[in-house]
N, C-alpha and C positions, 0 to 999 in steps of 0.2 A: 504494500500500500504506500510507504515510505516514497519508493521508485516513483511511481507513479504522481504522486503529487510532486516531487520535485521538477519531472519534465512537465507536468501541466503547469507552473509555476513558469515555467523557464519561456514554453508557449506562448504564455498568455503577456509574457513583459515582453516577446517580439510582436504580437498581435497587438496588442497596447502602445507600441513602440512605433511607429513606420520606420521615425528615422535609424532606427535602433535594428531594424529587421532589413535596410535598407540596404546598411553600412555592413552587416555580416553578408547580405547576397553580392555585394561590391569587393566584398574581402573574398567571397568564395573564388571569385575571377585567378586572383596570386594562387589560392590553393590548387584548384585546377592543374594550376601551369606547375607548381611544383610536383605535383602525382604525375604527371605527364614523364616527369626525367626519372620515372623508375618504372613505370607500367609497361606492361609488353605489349601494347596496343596504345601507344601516345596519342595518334590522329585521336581516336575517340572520345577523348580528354580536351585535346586543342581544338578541337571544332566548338569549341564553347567558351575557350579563354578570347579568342578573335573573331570581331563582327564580320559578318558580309562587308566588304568594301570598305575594313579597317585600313587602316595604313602603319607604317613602323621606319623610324629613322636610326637605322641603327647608330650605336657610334665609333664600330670598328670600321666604317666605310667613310671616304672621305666626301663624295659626294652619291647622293640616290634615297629615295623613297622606294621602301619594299611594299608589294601589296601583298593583300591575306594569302593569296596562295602561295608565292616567294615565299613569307614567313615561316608559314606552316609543313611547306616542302622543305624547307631549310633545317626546322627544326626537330622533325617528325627522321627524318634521315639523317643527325647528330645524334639523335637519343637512342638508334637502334644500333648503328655503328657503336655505339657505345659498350649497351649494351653486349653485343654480339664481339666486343673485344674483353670483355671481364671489366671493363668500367664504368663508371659511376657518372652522376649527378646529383650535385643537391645545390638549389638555391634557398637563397634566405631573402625575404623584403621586408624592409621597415619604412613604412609609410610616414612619413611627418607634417603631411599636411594632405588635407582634403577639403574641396572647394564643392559644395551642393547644389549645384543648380537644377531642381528636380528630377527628373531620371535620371541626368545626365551628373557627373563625380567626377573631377580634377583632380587626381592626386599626384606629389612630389615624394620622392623618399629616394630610399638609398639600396642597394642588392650587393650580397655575396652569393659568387659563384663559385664553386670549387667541383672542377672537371680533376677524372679521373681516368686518363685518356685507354690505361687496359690494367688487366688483373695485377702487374708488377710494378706500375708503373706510380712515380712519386702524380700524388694531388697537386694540381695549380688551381689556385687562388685567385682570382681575379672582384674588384670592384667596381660599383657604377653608380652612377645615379640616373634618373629619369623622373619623366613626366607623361602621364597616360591618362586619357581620358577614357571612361567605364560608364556606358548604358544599357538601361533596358532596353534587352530586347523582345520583338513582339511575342517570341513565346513566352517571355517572362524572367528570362535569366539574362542574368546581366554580363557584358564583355566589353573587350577594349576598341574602342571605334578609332584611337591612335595612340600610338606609344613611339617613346623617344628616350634614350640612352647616350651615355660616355662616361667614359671611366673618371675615376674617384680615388682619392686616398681613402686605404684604409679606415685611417683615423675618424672619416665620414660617416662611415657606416655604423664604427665601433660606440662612438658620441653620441649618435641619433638617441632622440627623445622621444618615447612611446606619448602616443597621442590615445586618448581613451575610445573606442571605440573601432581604429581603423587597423588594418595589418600590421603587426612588429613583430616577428621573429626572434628569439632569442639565439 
């Protein structure tokens, strides 16, 4: 019984909530994309981190707009290769700020990434920062209509200050 009123509890403050129930389907978007760099079927994961007709600026390119399928090609065939060499992925994001403008959610933060390129092979670490804008969409779940990236010191990442409510990775 215990169980039970705890997740009706839990329920009823996102139902009671919008922005509160908002801010966790805006965060599901990062989780998404982090299950993606370990599942053995990523595309079925990213088809839900990236809109139709998102766009993504990376910041390892010196000039270029990627669109959703570049993206998703690009990263749907790093996470298998990966895989399929004995290494890894794990991302981390700490969101520090998020801008509401009804469906639509701005948010700035900071990522570590640490590839593990095969089974022997030392982890690299890498840091970014970005800016991503996250909508609903018409099924109801929310994705990135644009994201934007380049590297970062460390110390960016490590400093960031947990904001109540939005993505921070520990």
């Amino acid at each position: 019984m215990r169980k039970f009123m705890i997740v009706s509890a839990a329920a009823l403050a996102v139902w009671a909530s919008p922005a509160l129930a908002n801010d966790a389907a805006a965060n599901a978007v990062y989780e998404r994309m982090q299950a993606s760099g370990t599942a053995a079927d990523p595309a079925s994961l990213l088809e839900k981190v990236y809109a139709p007709g998102a766009t993504y600026l990376p910041g390892y390119k010196e000039i270029g707009i990627e669109s959703r399928e570049a993206v998703l090609k690009m990263m749907v065939g790093s996470q298998k290769h990966l895989r399929q060499s004995g290494g890894g992925l794990d991302v981390k994001f700490r969101v520090v700020d998020r801008k509401r403008f009804g469906d639509l959610y701005v948010d700035s933060g900071y990522m570590r990434t640490a590839v593990k390129p095969a089974k022997d092979a030392a982890e690299q670490v890498t840091y970014g920062k970005f800016v991503a804008a996250i909508a609903r969409q018409p099924e109801g779940h929310w994705a990135f209509i644009a994201d934007a990236d380049s590297e970062t010191l460390g110390a960016n990442f490590d400093n960031a200050k947990a904001v109540k409510g939005v993505k921070f990775d520990r």
